[in-house]
VEXDREN-2710 file (C-alpha; in Angstrom, 1 decimal):
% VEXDREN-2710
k/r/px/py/pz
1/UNK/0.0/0.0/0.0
2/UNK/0.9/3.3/-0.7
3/UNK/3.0/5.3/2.7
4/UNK/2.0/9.5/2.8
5/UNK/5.8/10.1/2.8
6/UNK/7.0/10.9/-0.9
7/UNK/9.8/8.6/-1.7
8/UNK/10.3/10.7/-5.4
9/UNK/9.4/14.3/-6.0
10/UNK/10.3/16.6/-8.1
11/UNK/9.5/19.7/-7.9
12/UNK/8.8/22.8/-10.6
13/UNK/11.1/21.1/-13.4
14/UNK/12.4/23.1/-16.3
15/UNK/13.6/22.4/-19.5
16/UNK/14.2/24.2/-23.3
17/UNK/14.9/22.6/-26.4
18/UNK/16.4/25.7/-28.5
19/UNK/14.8/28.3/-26.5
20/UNK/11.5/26.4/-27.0
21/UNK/10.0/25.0/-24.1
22/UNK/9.1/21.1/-23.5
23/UNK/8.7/21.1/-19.5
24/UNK/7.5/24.2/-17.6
25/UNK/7.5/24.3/-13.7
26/UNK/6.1/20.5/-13.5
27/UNK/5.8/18.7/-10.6
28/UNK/5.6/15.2/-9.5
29/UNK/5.3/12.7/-6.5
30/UNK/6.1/9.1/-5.9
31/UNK/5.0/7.6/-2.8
32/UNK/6.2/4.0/-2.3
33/UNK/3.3/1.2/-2.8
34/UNK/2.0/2.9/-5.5
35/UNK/1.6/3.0/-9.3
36/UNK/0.7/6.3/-10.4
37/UNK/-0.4/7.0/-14.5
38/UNK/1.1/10.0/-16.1
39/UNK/-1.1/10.7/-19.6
40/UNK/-0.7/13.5/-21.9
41/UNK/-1.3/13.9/-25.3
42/UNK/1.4/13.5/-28.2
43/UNK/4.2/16.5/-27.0
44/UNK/2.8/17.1/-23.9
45/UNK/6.5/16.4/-22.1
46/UNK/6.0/13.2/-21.1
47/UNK/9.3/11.8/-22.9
48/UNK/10.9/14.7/-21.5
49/UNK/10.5/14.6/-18.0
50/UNK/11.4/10.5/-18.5
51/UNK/14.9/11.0/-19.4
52/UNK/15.2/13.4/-17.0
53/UNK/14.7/11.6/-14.3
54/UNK/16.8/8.9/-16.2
55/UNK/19.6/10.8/-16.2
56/UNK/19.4/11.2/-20.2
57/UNK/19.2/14.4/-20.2
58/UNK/19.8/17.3/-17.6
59/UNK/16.9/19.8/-16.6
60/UNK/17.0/23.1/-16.9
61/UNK/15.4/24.2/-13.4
62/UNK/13.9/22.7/-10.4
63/UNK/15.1/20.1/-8.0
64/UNK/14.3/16.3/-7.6
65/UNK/14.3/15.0/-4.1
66/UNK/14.8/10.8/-3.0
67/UNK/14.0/9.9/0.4
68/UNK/13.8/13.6/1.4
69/UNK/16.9/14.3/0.2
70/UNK/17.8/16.5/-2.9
71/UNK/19.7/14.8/-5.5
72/UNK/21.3/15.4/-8.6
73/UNK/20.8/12.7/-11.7
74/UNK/23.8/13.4/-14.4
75/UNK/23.7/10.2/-16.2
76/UNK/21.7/6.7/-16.6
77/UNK/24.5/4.8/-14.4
78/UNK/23.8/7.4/-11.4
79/UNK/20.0/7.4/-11.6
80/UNK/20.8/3.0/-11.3
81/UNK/22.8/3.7/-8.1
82/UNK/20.1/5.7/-6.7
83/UNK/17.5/3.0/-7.2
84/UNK/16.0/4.4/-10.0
85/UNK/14.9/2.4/-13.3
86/UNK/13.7/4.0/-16.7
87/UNK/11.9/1.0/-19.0
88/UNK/12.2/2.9/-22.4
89/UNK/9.7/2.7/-24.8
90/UNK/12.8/2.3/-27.4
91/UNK/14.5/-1.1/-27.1
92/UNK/17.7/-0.2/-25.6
93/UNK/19.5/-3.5/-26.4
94/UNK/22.6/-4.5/-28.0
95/UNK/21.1/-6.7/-31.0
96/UNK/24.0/-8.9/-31.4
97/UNK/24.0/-10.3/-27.5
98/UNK/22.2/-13.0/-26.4
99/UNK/19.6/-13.1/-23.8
100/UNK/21.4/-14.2/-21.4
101/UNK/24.3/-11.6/-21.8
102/UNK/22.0/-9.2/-21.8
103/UNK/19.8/-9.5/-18.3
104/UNK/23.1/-10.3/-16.9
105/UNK/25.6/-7.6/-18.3
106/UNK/28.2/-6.4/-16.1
107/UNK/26.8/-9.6/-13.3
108/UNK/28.0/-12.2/-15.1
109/UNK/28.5/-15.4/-12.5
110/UNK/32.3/-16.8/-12.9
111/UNK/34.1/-20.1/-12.0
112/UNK/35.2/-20.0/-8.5
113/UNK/39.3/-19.2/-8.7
114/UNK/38.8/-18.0/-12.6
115/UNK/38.0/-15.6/-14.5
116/UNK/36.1/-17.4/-17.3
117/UNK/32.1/-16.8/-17.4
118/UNK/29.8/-19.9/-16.0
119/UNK/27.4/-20.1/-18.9
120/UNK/25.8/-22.7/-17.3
121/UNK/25.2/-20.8/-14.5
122/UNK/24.5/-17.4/-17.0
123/UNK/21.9/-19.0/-18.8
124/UNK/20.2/-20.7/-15.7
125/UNK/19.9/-17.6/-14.1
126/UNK/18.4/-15.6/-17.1
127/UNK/16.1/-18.4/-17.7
128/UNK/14.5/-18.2/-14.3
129/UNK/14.1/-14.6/-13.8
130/UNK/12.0/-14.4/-17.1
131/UNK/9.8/-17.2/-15.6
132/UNK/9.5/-15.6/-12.9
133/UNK/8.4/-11.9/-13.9
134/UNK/6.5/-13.1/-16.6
135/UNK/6.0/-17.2/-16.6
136/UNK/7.5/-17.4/-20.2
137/UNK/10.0/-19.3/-21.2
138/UNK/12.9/-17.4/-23.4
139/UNK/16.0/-19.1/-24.8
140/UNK/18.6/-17.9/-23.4
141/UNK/20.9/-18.3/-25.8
142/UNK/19.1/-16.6/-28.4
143/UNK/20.5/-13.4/-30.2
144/UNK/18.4/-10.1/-29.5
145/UNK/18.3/-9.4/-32.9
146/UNK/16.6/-13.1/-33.2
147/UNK/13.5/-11.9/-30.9
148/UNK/10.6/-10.6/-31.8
149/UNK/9.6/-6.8/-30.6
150/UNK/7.3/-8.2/-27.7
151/UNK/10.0/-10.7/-26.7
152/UNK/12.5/-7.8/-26.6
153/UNK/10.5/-5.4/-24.4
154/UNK/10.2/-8.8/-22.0
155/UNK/14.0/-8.9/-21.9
156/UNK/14.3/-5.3/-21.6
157/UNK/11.4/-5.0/-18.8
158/UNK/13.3/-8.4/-16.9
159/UNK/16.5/-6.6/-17.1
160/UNK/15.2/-3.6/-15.3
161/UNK/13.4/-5.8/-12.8
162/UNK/16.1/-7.9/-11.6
163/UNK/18.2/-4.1/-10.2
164/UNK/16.0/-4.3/-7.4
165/UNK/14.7/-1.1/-8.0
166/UNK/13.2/1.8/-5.4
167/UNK/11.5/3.7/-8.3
168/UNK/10.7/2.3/-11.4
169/UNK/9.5/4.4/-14.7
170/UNK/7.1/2.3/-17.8
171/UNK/6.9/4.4/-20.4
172/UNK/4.6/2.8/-22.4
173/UNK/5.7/-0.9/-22.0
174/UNK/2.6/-2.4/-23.3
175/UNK/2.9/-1.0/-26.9
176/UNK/4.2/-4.3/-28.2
177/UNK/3.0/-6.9/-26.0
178/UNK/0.2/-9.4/-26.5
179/UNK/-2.7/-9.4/-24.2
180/UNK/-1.6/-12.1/-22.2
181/UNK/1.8/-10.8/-21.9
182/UNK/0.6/-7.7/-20.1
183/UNK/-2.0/-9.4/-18.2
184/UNK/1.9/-10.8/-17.0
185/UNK/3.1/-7.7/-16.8
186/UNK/0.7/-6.3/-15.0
187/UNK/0.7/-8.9/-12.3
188/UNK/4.8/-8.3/-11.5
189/UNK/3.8/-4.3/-11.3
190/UNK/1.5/-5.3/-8.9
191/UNK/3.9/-7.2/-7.2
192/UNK/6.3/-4.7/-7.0
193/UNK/3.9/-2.0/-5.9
194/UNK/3.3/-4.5/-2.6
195/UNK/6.7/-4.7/-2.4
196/UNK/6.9/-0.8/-1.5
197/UNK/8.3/0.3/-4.9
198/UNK/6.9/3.4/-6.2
199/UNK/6.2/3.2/-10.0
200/UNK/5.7/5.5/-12.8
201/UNK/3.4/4.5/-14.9
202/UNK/3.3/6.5/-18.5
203/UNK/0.5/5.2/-21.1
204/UNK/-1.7/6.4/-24.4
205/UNK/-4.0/3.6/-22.8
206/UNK/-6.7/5.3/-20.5
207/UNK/-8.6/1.7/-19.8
208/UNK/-4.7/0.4/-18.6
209/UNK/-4.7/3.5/-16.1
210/UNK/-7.8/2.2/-14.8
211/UNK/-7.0/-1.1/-14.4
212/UNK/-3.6/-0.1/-12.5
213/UNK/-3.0/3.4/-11.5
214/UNK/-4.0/4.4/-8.1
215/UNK/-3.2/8.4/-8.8
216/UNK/-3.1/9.6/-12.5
217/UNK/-1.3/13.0/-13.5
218/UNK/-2.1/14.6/-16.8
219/UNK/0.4/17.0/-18.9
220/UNK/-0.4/19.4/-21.7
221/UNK/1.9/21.3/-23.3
222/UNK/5.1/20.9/-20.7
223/UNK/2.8/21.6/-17.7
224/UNK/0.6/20.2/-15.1
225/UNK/-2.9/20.5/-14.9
226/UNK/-4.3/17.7/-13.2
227/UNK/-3.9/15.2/-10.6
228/UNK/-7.0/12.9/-10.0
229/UNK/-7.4/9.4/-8.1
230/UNK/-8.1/7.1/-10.5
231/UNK/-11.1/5.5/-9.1
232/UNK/-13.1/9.2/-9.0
233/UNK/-12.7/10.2/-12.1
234/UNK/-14.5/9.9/-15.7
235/UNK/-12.5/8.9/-19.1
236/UNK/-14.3/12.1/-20.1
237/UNK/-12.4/14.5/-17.6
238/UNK/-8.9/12.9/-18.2
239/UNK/-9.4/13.1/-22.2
240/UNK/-10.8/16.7/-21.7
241/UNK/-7.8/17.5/-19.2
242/UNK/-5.1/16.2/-22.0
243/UNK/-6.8/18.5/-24.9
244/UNK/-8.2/21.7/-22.7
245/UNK/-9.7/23.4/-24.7
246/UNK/-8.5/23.2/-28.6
247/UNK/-10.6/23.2/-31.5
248/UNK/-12.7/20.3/-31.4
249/UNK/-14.2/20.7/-35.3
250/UNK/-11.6/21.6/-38.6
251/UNK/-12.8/23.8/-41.4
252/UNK/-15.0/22.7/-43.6
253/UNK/-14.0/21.2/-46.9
254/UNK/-15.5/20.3/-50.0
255/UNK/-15.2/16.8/-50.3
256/UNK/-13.9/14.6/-53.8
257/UNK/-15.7/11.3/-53.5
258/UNK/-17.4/9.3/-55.8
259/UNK/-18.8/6.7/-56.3
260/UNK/-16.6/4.1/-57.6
261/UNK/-14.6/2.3/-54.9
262/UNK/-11.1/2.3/-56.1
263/UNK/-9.5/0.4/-52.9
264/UNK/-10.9/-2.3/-50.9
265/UNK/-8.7/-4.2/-48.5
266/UNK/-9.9/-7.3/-46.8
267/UNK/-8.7/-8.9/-43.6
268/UNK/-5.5/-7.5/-43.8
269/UNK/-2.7/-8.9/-41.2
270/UNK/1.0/-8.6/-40.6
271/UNK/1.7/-10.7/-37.1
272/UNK/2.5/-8.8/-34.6
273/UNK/2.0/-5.4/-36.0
274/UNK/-1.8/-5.6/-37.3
275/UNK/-4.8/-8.0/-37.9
276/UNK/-8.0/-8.0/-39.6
277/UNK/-8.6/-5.0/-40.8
278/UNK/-10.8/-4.6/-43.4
279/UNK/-11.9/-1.3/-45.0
280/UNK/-12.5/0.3/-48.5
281/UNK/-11.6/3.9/-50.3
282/UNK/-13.6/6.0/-53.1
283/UNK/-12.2/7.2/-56.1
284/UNK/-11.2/11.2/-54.9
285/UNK/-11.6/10.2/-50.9
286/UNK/-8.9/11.2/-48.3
287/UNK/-8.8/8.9/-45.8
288/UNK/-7.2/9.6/-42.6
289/UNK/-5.7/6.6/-40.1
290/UNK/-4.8/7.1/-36.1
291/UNK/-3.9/5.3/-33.6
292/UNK/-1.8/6.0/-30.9
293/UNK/2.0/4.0/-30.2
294/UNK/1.6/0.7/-30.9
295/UNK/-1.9/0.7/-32.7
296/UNK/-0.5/-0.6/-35.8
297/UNK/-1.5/2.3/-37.9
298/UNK/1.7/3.2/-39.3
299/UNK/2.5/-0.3/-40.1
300/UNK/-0.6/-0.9/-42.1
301/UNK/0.8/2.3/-44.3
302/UNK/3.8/1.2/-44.9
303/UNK/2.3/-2.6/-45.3
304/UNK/0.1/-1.1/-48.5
305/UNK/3.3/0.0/-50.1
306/UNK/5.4/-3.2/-49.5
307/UNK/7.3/-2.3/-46.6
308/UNK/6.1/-4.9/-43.7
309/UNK/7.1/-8.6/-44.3
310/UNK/4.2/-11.6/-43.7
311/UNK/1.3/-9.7/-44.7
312/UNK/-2.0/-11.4/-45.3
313/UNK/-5.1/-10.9/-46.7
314/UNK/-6.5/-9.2/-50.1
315/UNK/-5.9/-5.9/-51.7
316/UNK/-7.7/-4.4/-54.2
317/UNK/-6.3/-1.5/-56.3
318/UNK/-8.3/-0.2/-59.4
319/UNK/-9.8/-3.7/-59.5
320/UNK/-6.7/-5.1/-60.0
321/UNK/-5.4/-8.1/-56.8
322/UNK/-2.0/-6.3/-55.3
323/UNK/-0.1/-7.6/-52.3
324/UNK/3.1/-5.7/-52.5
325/UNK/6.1/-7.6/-51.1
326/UNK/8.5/-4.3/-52.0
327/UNK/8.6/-1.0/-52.7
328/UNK/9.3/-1.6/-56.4
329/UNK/5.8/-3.7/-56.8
330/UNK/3.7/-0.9/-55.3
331/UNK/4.9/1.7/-57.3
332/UNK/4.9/-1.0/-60.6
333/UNK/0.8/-1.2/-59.2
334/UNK/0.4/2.7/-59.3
335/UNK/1.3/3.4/-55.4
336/UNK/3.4/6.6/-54.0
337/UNK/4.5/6.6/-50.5
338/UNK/5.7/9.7/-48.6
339/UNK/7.5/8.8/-45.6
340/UNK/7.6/10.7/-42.3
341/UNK/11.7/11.0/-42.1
342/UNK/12.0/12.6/-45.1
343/UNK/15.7/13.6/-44.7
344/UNK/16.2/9.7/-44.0
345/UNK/13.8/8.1/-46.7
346/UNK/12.1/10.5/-49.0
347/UNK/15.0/12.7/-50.2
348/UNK/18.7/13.0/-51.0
349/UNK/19.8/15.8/-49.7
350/UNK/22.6/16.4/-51.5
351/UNK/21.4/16.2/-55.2
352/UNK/19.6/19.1/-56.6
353/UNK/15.3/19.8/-56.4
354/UNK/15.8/18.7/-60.3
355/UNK/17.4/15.7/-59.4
356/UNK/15.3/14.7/-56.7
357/UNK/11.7/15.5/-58.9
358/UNK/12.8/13.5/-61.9
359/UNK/13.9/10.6/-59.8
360/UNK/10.5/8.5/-60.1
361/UNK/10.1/9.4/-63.8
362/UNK/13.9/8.7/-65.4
363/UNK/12.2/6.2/-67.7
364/UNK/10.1/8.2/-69.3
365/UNK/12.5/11.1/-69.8
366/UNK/14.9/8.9/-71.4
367/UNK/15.6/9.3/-75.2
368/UNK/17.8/7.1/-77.0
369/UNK/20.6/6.8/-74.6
370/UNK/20.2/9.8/-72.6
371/UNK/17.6/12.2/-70.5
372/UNK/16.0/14.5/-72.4
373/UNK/16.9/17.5/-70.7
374/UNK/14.0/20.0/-72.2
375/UNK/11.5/17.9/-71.1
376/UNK/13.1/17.0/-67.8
377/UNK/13.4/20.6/-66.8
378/UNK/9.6/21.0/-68.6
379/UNK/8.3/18.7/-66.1
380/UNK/10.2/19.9/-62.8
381/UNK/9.1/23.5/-63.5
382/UNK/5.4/22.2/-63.8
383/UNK/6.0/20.8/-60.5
384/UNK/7.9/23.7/-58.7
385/UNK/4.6/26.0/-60.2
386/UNK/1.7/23.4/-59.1
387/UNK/2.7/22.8/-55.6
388/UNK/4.4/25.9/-55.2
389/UNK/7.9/25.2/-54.1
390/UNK/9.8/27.9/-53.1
391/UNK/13.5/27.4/-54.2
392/UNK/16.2/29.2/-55.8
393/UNK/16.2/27.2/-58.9
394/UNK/15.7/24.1/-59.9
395/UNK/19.2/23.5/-59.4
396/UNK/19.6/24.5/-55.8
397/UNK/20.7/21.8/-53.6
398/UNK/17.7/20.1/-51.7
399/UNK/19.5/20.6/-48.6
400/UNK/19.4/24.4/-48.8
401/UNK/15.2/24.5/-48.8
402/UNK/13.2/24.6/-45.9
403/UNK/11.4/22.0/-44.3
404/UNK/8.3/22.4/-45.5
405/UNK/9.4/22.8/-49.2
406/UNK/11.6/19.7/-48.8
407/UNK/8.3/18.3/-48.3
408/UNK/7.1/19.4/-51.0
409/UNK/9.4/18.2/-53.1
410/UNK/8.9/14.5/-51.7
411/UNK/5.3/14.9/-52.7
412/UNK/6.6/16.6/-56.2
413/UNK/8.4/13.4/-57.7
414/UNK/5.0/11.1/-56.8
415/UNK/3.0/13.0/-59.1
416/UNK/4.6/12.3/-62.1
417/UNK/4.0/8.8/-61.6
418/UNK/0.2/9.0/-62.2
419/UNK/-0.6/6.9/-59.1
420/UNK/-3.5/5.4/-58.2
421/UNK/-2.6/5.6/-54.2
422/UNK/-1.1/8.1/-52.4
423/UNK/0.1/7.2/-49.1
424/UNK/1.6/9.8/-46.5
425/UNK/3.3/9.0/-43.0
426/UNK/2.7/12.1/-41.1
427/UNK/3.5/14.5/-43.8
428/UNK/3.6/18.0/-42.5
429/UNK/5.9/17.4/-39.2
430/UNK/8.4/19.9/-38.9
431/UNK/6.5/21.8/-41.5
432/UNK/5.6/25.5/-40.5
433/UNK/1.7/26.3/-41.0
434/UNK/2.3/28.4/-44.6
435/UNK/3.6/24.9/-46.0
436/UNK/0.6/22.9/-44.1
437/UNK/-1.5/24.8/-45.9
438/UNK/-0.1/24.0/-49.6
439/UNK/0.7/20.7/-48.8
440/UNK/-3.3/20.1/-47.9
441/UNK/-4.2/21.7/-51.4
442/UNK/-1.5/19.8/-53.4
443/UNK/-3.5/17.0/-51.5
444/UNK/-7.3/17.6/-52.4
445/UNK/-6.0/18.6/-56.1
446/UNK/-4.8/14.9/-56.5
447/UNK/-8.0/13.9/-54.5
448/UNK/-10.2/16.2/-57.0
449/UNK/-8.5/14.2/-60.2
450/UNK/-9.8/10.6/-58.4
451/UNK/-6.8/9.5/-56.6
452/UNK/-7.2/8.1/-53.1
453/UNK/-5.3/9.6/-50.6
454/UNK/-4.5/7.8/-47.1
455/UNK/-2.5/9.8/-44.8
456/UNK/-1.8/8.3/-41.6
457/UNK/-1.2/11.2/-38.6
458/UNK/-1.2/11.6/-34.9
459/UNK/-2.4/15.1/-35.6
460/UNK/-6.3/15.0/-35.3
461/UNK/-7.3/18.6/-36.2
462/UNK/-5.4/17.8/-39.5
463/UNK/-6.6/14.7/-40.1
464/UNK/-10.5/16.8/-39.4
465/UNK/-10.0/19.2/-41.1
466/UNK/-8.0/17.1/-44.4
467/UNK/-10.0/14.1/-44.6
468/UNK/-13.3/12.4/-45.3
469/UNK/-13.7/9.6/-42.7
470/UNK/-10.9/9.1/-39.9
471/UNK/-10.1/4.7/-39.4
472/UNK/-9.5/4.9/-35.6
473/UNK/-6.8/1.8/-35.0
474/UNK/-6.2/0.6/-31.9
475/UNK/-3.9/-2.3/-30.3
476/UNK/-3.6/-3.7/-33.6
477/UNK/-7.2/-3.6/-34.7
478/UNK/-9.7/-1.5/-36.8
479/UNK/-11.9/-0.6/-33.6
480/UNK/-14.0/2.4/-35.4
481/UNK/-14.6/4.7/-38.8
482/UNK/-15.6/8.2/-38.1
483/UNK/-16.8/10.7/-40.4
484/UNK/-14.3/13.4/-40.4
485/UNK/-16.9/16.3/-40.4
486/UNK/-19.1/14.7/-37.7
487/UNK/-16.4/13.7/-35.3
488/UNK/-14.2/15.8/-32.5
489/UNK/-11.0/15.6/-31.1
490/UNK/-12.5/14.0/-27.6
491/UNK/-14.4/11.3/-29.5
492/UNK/-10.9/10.2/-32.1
493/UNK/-9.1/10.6/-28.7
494/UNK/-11.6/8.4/-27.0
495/UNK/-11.5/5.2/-29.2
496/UNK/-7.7/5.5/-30.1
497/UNK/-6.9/5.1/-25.9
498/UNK/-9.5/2.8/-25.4
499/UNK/-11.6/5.0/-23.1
500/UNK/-14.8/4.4/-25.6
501/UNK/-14.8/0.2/-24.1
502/UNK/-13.8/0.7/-21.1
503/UNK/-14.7/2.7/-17.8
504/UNK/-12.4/4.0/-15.5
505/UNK/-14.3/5.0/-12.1
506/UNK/-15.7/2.5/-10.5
507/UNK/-12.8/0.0/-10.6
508/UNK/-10.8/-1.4/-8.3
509/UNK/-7.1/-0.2/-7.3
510/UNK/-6.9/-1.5/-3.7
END
């Protein structure tokens, strides 16, 4: 049970990321025997205050007291010696170790008079602490990279465990488990809360703070501006407390559809990431998917343009059967992809806007044995004009535009290809509102000459205000379509955390 004295607190916390604030004046308390929830919607700080108190990075302002005593956390290996655990929503592992080397890194048991490692003993100890945490049974000797992501969050969580930690930190652990394996989960929490541990637990899931937390704290915006106990208060209040009070309805837009359906996808499934899902597109509809970490969203995107392995199911396209297996096949079957990382996957920075434009349409530019160099630059200043691309010339170096006309670009070189399908992986990050803007009409042009457009976003006033109907995915699963005009940010919010099938007062958290 939970003791009045805080064992963590911290206390007004402060920290800037190039003078722009991600934490302002928050504060937090631990008490020992309990799990307490911190929510908050996507950039609310959450991440932020995590690897500050994981030593990752330093704050700016404010204190952090242990035991009643202020500390000071300058790295990950001094926030370990002070008890304190982070479980990272990335997979902080060393892919080439095995299991075994892994939970037991730096603890490794030797012969008695040597110096040389007791595997035996190594992997008999690894081996029992996963069955004991989470009653599964892992081999040892397998290689990280071998595992699958559920398997490596078990690892990772076990690893954590077996530190004997005062105050341990989830940030979002479940994201990648099955249902049984955080039923598992679940149980060693509970376990440790009776132990006297204080946890912090951070989740998009509302229905898994109700089913845990004891005290929930909700960010927005790098501040505090609630603290409830969990059994007292509504899903309504704690979705209402993450959003305040931002616009709940986007313009209005003239929609594209028609009547022809152009994609239909049946009982689509990629283990592990997605399953099941089923849905169909119009000829000019934009089609918005959400989900929060872990819904299986963005897989599905980059699934319908060949980039998940083990897919199942049917697709569609134009009438035409497709299940792309690579990149190449979807474009071959009239699919664009815009990626989120642009600078990563959707550009090369150092070849000129030219270059990059013509790079999906060399084939047809080629005459004899070489470009055509009239009609190349034809076609890239058609482009530059119709979306608007502000560059020095077409032969600028890509590097030297903006973000937002970088993205552009991206978008630019898909629409030579006359595709059928236009698929975009959050496409106006880092893009400043001007280049929103442009990037929304490029996007209802294409929808207005009977493309489909799917855009996959965790940014619900776009996806309201950009799309037709919203596909809500949750956990790996389709769980509701929404019609974009008719819906609000509380409702999209709702069924992408669960809230919508579950209750959260009422339960029990003794």
């Amino acid at each position: 049970m939970a003791s009045n004295t805080p064992l963590l607190a911290l206390h007004q916390i402060d920290k800037a990321f190039d003078g722009v604030p991600a934490l302002r004046q928050v504060s937090l308390v631990l008490a020992a025997g309990e799990i307490h929830g911190l929510i908050g919607h996507n950039g609310a700080g959450k991440s932020t205050l995590i690897k500050i108190l994981g030593g990752l990075q330093p704050a700016d302002g404010g204190q952090i007291w242990l035991d009643g005593r202020q500390i000071h956390i300058d790295s990950p290996g001094k926030a370990r010696a002070l008890g304190i655990e982070i479980v990272h929503q990335e997979r902080l592992l060393a892919p080439t170790l095995t299991v075994a080397e892994t939970l037991l890194s730096g603890e490794e048991p030797v012969w008695p008079g040597l110096r040389l490692i007791n595997r035996r003993r190594l992997r008999h100890v690894a081996r029992q602490a996963i069955q004991h945490y989470f009653g599964l049974d892992i081999n040892p000797d397998s290689l990280i990279a071998d595992l699958s992501v559920a398997e490596q969050q078990i690892v990772q969580i076990t690893r954590a465990l077996r530190h004997s930690p005062r105050v341990l930190v989830f940030d979002e652990p479940t994201a990648a488990l099955a249902r049984h394996e955080v039923t598992a989960l679940f149980k060693a929490i509970r376990r440790l809360r009776e132990q006297g541990l204080a946890v912090l637990y951070v989740s998009h899931y509302l229905d898994e703070i109700s089913e845990l937390c004891q005290q929930v704290s909700v960010l927005r915006d790098g501040r505090n501006v609630a603290q409830h106990t969990v059994s007292t208060v509504t899903p309504h209040q704690l979705i209402h407390d993450m959003l305040g009070n931002a616009l709940r309805e986007g313009p209005p837009r003239q929609s594209q559809r028609r009547e022809q359906t152009l994609l239909q996808v049946t009982a689509l499934s990629a283990e592990g990431r997605f399953r099941e899902v089923s849905f169909s597109a119009r000829s000019g509809e934009i089609l918005g998917i959400t989900g929060l970490l872990g819904s299986g969203g963005k897989a599905l995107v980059r699934a319908l343009f060949g980039l998940e392995s083990g897919l199942t199911g049917t697709i569609i396209l134009n009438g035409r059967p497709l299940l792309p297996r690579t990149p190449h096949q979807a474009v071959k079957q009239g699919i664009a992809f815009v990626p989120e990382d642009r600078r990563a996957n959707g550009i090369a920075p150092a070849l000129s806007v030219r270059e990059n434009i013509a790079l999906t349409s060399l084939t047809s530019l080629v005459s004899g044995l070489f470009i055509d160099r009239r009609r190349e630059q034809a076609l890239v200043a058609g482009n530059i004009e119709r979306l608007g691309i502000r560059t020095p010339g077409m032969e600028a170096p890509l590097r030297a535009l903006s973000g937002g006309n970088q993205q552009k670009v991206v978008l630019a070189k898909w629409l030579n290809t006359d595709a059928w399908l236009y698929l975009l992986d959050e496409p106006t990050v880092g893009v400043d509102i001007g280049a929103k803007a442009e990037i929304y009409q490029a996007l209802h042009n294409l929808a207005a000459e009977g493309a489909v457009i799917i855009v996959f976003s965790a940014d619900l006033l776009e996806l309201q205000s950009l799309c037709d109907r919203i596909l809500v995915m949750a956990r790996g699963k389709l769980v509701k379509t929404l019609d974009a005009a008719a819906t609000d940010h509380h409702e999209l919010l709702a069924w992408a955390s669960g809230a919508v099938s579950g209750t959260l007062a009422g339960a029990s958290h003794e």
